[in-house]
C-alpha positions as a Markdown table, in Angstrom:
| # | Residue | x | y | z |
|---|---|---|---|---|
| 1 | Unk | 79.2 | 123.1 | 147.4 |
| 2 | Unk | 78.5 | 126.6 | 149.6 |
| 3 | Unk | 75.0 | 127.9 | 149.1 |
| 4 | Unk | 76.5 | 131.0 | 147.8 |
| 5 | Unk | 77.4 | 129.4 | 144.6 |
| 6 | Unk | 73.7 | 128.3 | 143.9 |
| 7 | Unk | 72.1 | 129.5 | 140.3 |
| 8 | Unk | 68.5 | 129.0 | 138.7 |
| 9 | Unk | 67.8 | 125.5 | 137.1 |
| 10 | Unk | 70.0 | 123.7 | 140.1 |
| 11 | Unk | 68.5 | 120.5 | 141.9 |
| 12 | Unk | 69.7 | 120.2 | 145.2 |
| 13 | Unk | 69.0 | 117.7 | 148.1 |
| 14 | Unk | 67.4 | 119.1 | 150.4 |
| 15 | Unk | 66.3 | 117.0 | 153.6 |
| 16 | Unk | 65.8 | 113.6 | 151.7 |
| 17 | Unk | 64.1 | 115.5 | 148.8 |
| 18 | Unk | 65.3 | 116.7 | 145.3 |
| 19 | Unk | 64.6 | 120.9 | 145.0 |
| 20 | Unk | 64.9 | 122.4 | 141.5 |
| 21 | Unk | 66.2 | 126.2 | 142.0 |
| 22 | Unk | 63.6 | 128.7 | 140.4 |
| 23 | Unk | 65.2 | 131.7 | 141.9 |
| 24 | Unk | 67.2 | 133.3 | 144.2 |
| 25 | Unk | 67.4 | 136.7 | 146.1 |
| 26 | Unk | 70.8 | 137.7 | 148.0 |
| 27 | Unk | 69.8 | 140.0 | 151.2 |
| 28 | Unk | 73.3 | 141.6 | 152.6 |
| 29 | Unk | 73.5 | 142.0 | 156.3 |
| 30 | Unk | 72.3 | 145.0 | 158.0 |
| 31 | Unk | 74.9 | 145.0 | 160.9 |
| 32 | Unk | 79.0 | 144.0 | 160.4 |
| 33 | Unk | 78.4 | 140.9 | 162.2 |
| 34 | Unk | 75.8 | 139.6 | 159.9 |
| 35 | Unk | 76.2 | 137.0 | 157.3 |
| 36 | Unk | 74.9 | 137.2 | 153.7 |
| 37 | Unk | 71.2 | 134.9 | 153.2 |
| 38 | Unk | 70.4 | 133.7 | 150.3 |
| 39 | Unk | 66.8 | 132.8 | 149.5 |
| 40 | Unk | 66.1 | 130.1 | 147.4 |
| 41 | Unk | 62.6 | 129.6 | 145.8 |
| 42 | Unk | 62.1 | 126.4 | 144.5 |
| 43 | Unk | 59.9 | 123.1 | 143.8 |
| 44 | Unk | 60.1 | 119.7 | 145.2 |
| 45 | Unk | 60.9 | 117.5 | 141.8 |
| 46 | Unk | 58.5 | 114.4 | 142.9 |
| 47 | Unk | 55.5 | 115.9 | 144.7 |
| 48 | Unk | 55.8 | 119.6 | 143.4 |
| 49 | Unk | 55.3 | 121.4 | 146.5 |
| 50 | Unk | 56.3 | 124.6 | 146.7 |
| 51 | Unk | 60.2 | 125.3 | 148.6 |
| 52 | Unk | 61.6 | 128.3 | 149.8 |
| 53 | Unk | 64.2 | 128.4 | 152.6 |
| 54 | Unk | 67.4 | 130.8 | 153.4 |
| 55 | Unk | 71.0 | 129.9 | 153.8 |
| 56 | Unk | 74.1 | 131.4 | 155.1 |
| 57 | Unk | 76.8 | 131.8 | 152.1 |
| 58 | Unk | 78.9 | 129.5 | 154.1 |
| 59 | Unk | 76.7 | 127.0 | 154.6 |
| 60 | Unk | 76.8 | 123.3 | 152.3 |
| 61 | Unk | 74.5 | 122.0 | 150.2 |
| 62 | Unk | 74.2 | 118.7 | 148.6 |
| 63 | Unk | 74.3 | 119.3 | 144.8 |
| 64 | Unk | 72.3 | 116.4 | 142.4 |
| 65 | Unk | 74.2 | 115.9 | 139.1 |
| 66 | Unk | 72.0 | 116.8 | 136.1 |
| 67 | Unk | 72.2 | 116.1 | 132.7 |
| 68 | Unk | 71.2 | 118.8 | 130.3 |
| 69 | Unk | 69.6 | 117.7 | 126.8 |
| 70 | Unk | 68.7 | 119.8 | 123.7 |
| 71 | Unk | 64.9 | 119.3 | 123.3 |
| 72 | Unk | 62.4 | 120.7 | 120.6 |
| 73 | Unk | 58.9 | 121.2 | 121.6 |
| 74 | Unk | 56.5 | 119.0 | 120.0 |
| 75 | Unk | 53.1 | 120.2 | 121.3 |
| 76 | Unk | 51.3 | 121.2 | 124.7 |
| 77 | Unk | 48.1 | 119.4 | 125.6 |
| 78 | Unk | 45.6 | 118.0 | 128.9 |
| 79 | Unk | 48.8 | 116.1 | 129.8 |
| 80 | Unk | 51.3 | 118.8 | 130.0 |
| 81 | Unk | 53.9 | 120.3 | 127.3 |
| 82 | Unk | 55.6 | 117.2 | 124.7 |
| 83 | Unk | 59.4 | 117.7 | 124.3 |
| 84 | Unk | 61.7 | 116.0 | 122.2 |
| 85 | Unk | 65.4 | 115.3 | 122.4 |
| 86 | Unk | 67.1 | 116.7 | 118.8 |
| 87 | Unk | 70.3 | 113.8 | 119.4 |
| 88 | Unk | 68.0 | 110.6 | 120.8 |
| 89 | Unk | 64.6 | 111.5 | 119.4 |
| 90 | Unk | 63.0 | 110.1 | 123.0 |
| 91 | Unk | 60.0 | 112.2 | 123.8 |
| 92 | Unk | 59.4 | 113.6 | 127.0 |
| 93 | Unk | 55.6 | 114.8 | 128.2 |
| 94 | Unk | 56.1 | 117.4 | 131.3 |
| 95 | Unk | 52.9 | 118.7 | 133.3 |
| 96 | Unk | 52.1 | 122.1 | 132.4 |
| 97 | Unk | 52.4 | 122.5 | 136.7 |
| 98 | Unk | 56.0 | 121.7 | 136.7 |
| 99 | Unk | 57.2 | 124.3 | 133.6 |
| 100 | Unk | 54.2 | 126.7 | 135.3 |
| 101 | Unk | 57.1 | 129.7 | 135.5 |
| 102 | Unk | 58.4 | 129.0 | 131.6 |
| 103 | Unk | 55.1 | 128.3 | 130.0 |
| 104 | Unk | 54.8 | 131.7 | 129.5 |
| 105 | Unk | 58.1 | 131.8 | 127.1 |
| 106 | Unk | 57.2 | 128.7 | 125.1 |
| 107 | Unk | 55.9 | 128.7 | 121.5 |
| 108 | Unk | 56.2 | 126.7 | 118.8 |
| 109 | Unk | 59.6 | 126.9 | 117.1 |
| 110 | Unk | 61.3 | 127.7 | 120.1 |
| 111 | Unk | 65.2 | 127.1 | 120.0 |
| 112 | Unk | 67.8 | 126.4 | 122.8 |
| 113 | Unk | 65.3 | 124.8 | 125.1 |
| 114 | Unk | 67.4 | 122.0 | 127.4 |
| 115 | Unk | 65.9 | 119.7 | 129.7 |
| 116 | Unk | 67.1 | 118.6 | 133.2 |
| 117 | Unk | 67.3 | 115.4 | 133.4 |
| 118 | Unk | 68.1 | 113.2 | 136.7 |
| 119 | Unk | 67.6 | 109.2 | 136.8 |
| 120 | Unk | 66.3 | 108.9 | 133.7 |
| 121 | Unk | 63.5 | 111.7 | 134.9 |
| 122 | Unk | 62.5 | 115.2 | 133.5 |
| 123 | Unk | 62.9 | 117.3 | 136.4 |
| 124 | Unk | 62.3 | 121.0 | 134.7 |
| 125 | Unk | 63.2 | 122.8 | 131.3 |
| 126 | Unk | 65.8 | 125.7 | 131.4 |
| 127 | Unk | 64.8 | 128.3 | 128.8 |
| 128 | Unk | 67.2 | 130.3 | 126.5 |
| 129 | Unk | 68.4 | 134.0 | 127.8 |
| 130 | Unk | 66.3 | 135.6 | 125.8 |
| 131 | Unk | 63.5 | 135.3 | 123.9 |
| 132 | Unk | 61.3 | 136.7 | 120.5 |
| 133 | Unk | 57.8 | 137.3 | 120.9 |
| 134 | Unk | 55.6 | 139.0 | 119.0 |
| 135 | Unk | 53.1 | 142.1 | 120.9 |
| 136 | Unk | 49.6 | 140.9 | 120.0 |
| 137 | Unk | 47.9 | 143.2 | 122.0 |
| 138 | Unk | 49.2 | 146.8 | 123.6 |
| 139 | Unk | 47.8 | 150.8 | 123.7 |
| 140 | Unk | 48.4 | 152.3 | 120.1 |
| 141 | Unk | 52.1 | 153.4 | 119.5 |
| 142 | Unk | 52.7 | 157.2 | 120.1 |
| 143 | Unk | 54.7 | 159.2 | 117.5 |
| 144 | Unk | 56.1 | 161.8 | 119.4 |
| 145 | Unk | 57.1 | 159.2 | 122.6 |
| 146 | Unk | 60.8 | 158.8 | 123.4 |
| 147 | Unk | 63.3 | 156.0 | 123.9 |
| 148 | Unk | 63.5 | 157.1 | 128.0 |
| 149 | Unk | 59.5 | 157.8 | 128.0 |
| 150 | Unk | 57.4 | 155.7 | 129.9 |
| 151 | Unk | 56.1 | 152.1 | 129.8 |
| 152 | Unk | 52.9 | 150.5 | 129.1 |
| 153 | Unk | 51.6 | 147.2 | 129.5 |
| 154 | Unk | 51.8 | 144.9 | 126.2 |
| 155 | Unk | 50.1 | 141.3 | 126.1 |
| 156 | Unk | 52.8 | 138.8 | 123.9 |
| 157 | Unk | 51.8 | 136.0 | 121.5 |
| 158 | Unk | 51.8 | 133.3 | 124.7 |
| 159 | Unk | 49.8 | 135.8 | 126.8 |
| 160 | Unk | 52.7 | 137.1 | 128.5 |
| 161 | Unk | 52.2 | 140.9 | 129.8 |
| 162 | Unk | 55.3 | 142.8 | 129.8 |
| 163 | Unk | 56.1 | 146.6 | 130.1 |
| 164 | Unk | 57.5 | 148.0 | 127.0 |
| 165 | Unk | 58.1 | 151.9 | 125.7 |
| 166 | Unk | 55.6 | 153.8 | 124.4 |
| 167 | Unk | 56.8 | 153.8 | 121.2 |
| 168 | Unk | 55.8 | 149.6 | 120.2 |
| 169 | Unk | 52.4 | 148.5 | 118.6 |
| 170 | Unk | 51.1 | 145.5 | 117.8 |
| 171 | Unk | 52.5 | 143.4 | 115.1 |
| 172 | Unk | 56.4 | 144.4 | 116.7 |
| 173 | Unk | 58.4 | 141.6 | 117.4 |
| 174 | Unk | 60.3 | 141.9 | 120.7 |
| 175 | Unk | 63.1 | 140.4 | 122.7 |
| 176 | Unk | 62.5 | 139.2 | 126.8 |
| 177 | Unk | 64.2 | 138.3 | 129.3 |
| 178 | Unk | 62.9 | 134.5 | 130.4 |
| 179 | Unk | 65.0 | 135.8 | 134.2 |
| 180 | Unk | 63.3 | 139.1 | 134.8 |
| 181 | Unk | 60.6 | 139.0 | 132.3 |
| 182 | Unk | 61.5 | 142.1 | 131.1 |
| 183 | Unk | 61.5 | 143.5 | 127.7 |
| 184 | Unk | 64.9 | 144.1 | 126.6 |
| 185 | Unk | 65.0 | 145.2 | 122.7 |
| 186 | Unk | 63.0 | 145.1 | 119.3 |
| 187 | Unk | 64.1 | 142.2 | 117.7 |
């Protein structure tokens, strides 16, 4: 497969080691004869170091066959987060280090989680596109504020912080992006 076909939540082997995708960033050439990068940020499945390297759009890369499963979370504790699968009902514990980007999303209740699975091995959790969160905390709502006025800060039920219009208060329930992080509607 060319690197140009890579998305978020892919595992790829990289130099002897598996690399779960957690984002990417095209850069276009500045000159005709350059080629297209892409930079992938990711995290070693086994040790969870940190990865980031570029590649040409041409350039293959070794793709590691994943098997997605519908999980439920259970509970988070010291060990990590609990999952469990809705068809098998086998229970997966992941460390809180390896979901550190979608820990942020995840609350009780939480549907259309999937977990990557490889070897009989959780590698990461891919979240759903979008997500409901209630604003817990945010500067008090302004009557006279517009739909195109600006943002201000607003701190979710999971203590995520996320710019929203003017216009929310506490107590709104709104949808994110898990991508971006970025607020999207009211719910």
């Amino acid at each position: 497969m060319k690197a140009n076909e890579l998305k978020k939540g892919m595992v790829i082997l990289v130099d002897g080691r598996n690399i779960i995708i957690k984002g990417m960033q095209v850069q276009s050439p500045s000159s005709r004869s350059g080629s297209t990068l892409y930079k992938t940020r990711g995290q070693d499945v086994v040790s969870r170091q940190k990865f980031e390297r570029s590649f040409k759009g041409d350039e293959v890369v070794t793709l590691v066959e994943l098997e997605r499963r519908e999980v439920q979370m259970l509970f988070r504790d010291s060990d990590g987060c609990t999952f469990m699968d809705t068809e098998t009902y086998d229970q997966y514990t992941v460390s809180e280090e390896a979901i550190s980007e979608e820990l942020p999303y995840l609350f009780d209740g939480i549907e259309g989680l999937r977990a990557l699975i490889a070897d009989s091995v959780v590698l990461g959790i891919e979240l759903p596109g979008t997500v409901a969160l209630e604003i817990t905390e945010c500067a008090p709502g302004m009557k006279a504020a517009s739909a195109s006025a600006r943002n201000k800060p607003a701190t979710l039920s999971t203590g995520l912080v996320v710019q929203v219009p003017e216009y929310l208060t506490p107590g709104e329930v709104i949808k994110v992006n898990t991508d971006t992080g970025e607020f999207i509607s009211r719910a």
